[in-house]
C-alpha positions as CSV (number, residue, x, y, z in Angstrom):
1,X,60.7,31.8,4.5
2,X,62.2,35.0,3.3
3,X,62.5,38.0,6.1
4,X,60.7,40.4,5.6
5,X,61.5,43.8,4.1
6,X,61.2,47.4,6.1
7,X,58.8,48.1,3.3
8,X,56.7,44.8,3.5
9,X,56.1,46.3,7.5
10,X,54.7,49.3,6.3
11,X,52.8,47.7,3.6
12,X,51.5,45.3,6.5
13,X,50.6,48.1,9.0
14,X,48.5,50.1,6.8
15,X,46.7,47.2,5.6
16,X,45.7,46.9,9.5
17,X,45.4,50.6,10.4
18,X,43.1,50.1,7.3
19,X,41.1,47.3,8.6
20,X,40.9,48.9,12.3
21,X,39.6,51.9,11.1
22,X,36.6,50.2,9.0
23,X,36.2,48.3,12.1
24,X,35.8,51.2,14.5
25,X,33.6,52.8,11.7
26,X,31.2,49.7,11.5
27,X,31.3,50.2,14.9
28,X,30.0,54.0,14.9
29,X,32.9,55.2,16.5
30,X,32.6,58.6,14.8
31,X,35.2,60.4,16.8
32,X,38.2,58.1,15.4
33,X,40.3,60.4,12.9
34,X,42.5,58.2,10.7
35,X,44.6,61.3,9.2
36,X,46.5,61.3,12.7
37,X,48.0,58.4,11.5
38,X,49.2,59.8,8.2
39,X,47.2,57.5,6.3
């Protein structure tokens, strides 16, 4: 198994910040502001 690249993490992370926040969205958490996270 290959290691992972520095960019493969951040590729990985936004796919989760991505999937939290439609998450938190489903969930009607209005409040939750995705842009402090730069994404």
């Amino acid at each position: 198994m290959r290691s992972l690249k520095r960019n493969d993490w951040v590729n990985i992370l936004k796919i989760l910040a991505t999937i939290i926040a439609s998450i938190l969205g489903t969930l009607g958490v209005e409040s939750f502001d995705s842009s402090k996270f730069g994404f």
